[in-house]
C-alpha positions as CSV (number, residue, x, y, z in Angstrom):
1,X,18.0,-6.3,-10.0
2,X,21.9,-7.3,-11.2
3,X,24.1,-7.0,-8.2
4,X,27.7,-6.7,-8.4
5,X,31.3,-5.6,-6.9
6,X,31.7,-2.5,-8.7
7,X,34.2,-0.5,-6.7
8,X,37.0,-0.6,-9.0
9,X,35.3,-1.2,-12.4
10,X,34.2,1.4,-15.2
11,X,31.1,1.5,-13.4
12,X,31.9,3.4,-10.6
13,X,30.1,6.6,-11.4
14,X,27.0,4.7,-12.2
15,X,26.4,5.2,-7.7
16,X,27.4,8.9,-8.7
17,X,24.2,9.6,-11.0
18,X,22.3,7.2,-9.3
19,X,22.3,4.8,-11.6
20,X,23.3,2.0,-9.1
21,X,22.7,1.2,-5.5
22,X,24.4,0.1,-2.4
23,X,21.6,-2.5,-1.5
24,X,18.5,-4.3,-2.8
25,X,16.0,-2.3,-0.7
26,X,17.7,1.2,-1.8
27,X,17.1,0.0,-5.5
28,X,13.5,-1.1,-5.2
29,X,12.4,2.2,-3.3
30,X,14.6,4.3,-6.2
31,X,12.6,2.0,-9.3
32,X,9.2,2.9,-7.5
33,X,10.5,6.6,-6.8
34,X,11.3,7.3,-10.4
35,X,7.8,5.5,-11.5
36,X,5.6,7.6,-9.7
37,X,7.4,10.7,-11.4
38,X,7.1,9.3,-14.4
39,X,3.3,8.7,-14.0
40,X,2.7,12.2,-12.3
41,X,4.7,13.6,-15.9
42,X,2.4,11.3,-18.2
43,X,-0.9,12.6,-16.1
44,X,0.3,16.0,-17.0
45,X,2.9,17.2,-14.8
46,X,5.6,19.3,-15.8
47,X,9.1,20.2,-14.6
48,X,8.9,24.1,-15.4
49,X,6.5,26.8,-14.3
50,X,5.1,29.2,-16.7
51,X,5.6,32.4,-15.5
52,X,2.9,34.8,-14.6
53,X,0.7,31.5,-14.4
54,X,-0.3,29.2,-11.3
55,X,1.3,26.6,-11.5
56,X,0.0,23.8,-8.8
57,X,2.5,21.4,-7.1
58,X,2.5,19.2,-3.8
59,X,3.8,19.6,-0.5
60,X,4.0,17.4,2.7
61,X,2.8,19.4,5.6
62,X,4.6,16.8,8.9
63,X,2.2,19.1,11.4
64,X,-0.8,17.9,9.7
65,X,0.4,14.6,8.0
66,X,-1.3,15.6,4.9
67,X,0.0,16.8,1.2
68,X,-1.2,20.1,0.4
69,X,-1.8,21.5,-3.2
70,X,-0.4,25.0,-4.1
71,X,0.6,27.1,-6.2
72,X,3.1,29.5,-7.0
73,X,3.8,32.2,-10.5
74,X,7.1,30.9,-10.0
75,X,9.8,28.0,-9.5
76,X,9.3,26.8,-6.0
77,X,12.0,24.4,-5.2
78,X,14.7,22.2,-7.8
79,X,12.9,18.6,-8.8
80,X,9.3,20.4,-8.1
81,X,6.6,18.6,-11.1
82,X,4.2,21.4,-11.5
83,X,0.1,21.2,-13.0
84,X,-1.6,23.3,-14.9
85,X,-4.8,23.5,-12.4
86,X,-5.9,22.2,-9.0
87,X,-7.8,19.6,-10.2
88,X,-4.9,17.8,-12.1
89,X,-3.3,17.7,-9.4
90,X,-6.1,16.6,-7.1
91,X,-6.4,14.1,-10.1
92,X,-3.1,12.6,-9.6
93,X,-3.1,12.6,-6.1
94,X,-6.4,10.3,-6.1
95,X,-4.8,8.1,-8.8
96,X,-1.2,7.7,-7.7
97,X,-2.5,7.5,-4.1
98,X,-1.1,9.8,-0.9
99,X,0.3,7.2,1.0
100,X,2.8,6.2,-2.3
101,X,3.4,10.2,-2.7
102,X,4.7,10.6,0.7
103,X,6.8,7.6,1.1
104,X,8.3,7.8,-2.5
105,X,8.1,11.5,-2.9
106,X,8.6,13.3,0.2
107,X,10.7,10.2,2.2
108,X,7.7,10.2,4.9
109,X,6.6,6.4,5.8
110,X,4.0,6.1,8.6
């Protein structure tokens, strides 16, 4: 991870796009964050819903402490990755792991 002073350079906007971080530990968890997308993508996620069509997605459930698959015919939520069944998305969830989904997904760290 390169760290530098950037407050007054022409990388400035690089925080603004999230591009750079304020500290080491804010960079790692946004690397890991945008790795798991990028595997739950490349196992077949997408970021648009077909309308008319389930379309399966995750969500963290804090009474329960679990992640829950759903679906919906239509856009839930902005930065949602969508599956074309249940089981893809069961799929993912037993390859990516739920522990790594809620921390870097949902923010929830137990």
């Amino acid at each position: 991870v390169l760290e530098t002073t950037w407050k007054y350079n022409i990388y400035s906007n690089s925080r603004k796009i999230g591009n750079a971080s304020l500290t080491r530990e804010e960079a790692e968890f946004e690397v890991e964050r945008r790795k798991i997308e990028t595997e739950m993508l490349r196992l077949g996620g997408k970021r648009k819903t077909e309308q008319g069509k389930a379309n399966w997605f995750f969500e963290y459930r804090p009474s329960s402490g679990g992640i829950e698959i759903l679906w919906s015919s239509y856009e839930t939520d902005q930065g949602v990755i969508y599956f074309d069944s249940e089981e893809k998305a069961k799929k993912v969830v037993e390859i990516i792991g739920k522990d790594r989904i809620k921390k870097y997904i949902f923010g929830v760290e137990e």
